[in-house]
N, C-alpha and C positions, 0 to 999 in steps of 0.2 A: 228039481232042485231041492235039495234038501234044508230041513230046519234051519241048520248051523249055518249055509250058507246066505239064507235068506238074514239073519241076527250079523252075520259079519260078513258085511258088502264088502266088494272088492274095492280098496281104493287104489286107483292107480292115476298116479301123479305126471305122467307123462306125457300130455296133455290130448289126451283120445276121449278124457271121461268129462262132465259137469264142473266137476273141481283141478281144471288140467293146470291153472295158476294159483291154487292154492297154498301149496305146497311148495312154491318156487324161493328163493332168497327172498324178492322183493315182495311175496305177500304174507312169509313167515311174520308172527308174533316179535317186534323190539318194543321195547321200554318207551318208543316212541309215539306205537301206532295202535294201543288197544280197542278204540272204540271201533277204527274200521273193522280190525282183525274181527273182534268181538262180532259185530254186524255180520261177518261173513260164517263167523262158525252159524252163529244163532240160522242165518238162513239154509247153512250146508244141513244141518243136524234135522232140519225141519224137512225139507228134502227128501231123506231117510226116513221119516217117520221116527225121531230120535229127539224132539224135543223135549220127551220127557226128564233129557238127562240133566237137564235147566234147570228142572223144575224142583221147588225144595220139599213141596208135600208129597210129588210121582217119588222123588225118591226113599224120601222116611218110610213110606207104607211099600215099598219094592226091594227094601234093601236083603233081605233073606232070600228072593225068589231068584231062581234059575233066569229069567229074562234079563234082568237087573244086573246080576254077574257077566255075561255074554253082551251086553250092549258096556258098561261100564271099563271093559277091558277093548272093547273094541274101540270105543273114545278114547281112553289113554294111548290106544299104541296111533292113535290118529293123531295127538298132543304131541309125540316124539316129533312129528313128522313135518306139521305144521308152526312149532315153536322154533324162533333161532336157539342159537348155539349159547348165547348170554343167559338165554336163562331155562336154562337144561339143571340147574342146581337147582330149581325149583321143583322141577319134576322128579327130581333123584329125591329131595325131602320130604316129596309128598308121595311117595310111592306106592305107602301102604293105606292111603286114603281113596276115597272118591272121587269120582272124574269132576262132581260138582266141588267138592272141596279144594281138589288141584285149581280149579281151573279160578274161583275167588283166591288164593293165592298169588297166581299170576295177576289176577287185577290189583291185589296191594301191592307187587312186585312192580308193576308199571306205576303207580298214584303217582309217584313224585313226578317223575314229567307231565301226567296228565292235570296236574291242579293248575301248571300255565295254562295250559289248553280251554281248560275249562274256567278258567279265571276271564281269558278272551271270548268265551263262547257267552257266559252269563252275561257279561257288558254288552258286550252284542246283542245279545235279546233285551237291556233296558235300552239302550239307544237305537233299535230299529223303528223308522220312522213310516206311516207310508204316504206318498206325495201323492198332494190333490191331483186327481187328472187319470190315475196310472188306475190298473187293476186293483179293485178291493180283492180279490177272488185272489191273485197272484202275490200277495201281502199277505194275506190271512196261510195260506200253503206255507211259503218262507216262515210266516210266526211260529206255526203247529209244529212243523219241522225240528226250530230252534228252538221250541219249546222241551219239546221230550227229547232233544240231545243234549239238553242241558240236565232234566231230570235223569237220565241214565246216567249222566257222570256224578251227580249226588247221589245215585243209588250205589255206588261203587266211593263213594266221600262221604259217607254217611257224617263225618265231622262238619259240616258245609251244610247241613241241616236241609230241608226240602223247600218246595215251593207248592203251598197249598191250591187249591181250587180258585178257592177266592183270590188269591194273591194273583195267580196266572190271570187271573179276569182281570184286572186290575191295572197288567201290565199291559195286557193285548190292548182297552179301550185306551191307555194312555200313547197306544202307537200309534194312533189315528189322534193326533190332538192337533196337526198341522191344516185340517182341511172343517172349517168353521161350519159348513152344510152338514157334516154329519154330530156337532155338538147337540142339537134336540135327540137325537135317540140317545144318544151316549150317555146323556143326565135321567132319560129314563131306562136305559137299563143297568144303570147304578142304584135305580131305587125297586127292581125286578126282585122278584122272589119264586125259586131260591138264588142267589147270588152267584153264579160259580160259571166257571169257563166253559164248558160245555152249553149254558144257555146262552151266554152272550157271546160266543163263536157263530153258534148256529142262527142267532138274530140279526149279524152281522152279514151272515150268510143270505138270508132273504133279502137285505136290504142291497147288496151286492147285487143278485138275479133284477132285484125290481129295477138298480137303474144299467142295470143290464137292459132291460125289455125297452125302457124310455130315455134314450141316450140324452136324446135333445134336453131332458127336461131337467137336466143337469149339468154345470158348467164343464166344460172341457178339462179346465186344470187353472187352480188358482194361484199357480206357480208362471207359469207362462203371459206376459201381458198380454189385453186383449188387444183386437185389432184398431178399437178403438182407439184404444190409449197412445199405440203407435203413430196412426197419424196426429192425435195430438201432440207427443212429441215433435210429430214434425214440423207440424204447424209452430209450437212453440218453438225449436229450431229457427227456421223460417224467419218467426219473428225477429229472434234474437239476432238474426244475422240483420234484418233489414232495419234493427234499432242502432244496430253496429254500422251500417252503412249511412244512417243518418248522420250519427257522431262524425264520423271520418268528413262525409260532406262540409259539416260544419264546421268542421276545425281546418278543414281547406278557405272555405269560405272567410272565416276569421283571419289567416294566416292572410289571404290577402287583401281584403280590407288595412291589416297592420301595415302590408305592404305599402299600400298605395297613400295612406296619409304619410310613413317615413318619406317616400317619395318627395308628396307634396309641402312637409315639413321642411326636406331638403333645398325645395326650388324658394320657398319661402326667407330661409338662412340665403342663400346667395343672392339673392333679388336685395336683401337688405346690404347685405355686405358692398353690391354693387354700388348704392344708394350712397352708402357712408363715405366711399371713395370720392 
């Protein structure tokens, strides 16, 4: 195999190779879908051995070299191919640029639909919660996730400003403020040094394994009543009905008491009436 062919892999779209849906309608590049698309280039390029072409310093110190032109133009005719048809003006404007230049183009070319997106995706990361009872382990995954999908749409919204270290720390101990057994750590690794989300992830993370190891020695879920509580309800149920059945007796009971002096009232009025006669 020679040089050239090894710098310009075959891509063939026809779905035999790696990338057989990449290329199709539904996984081409709209003004709708950057970040998956994006996700997909970034894995496809890396694939290749081609992620340098992401990269803003591979490419400053590459830009003269033979390597750099032969990947550079093999990314673009891979842009014709993979982008729809909406925004092919994009790529007719950028033509005599960089494949890294093109392709931040396309991401300001998409922003506008993406700032809803990422309008839903940031709120979602301050109101995810996680419920006493569930997985620390499977909350902390979901956060980290929704963490860096949210920083990747500020790196592409640069107006929308970032989310520091500290600030992610911040938000991740405020996602656990529903489950009271883990407020002692949370107050000390607020006062931890250095402050920042990678220690209080990873502290979260042994505290997670430990009552992983000792299940018992931690409630079930403090969402859930305990079993306790339930037959107490029932009991007080219970109650309530056999206080409710008291009432009812008694108001029988009264009901004919009234009866039976009207009764007696009555034999009393005709015994006189007979009298007067």
């Amino acid at each position: 195999m020679s040089g050239s062919q090894r710098n310009h892999p075959q891509i063939n779209l026809s779905g035999s190779d790696d990338d057989d849906d990449f290329g199709t309608p539904s996984m081409r590049l709209k003004r709708t879908n950057w970040y998956d698309w994006k996700f997909r280039l970034e894995m496809y390029l890396a694939s290749k051995g081609y992620e340098g072409l992401l990269d803003e310093e591979w490419t400053k110190s590459n830009l003269s070299t033979a390597e750099f032109r032969q990947r550079n133009a093999w990314a673009s005719h891979l842009l014709r191919r993979i982008v729809s048809s909406e925004l092919h003006s994009v790529l007719r404007f950028n033509a005599d640029k960089s494949f890294l230049e093109t392709f931040h183009e396309l991401g300001k070319s998409c922003g506008v639909s993406c700032v809803v997106t990422f309008s839903m995706k940031h709120q979602e990361l301050h109101q995810l919660r996680y419920h006493p009872g569930t997985s620390i382990r499977e909350h902390m995954n979901k956060f980290n996730n929704l963490l860096y999908l949210v920083k990747d749409y500020m790196t592409d919204l640069p107006d929308f400003g970032t989310i520091s270290t500290g600030m992610a720390a911040c938000i991740f101990l405020n996602s656990f403020n529903q489950d009271q057994s883990l407020q002692p750590l949370i107050g000390s690794l607020y006062n931890s040094e250095p402050f920042n989300y990678d220690v209080v992830y990873k502290s979260m993370g042994f505290e997670a394994d430990r009552r992983q190891l000792t299940p018992n020695s931690f409630p079930k879920s403090n969402v859930t009543t305990p079993r306790r509580s339930e037959k107490g309800r029932r009991s007080n149920n219970e109650s309530s009905n056999q206080n409710s059945n008291r009432m009812d007796n008694k108001m029988k009971s009264d009901h004919e008491i009234l009866v039976k002096r009207v009764d007696k009232l009555e034999k009393i009025m005709k015994s006189h009436l007979s009298t007067s006669k």
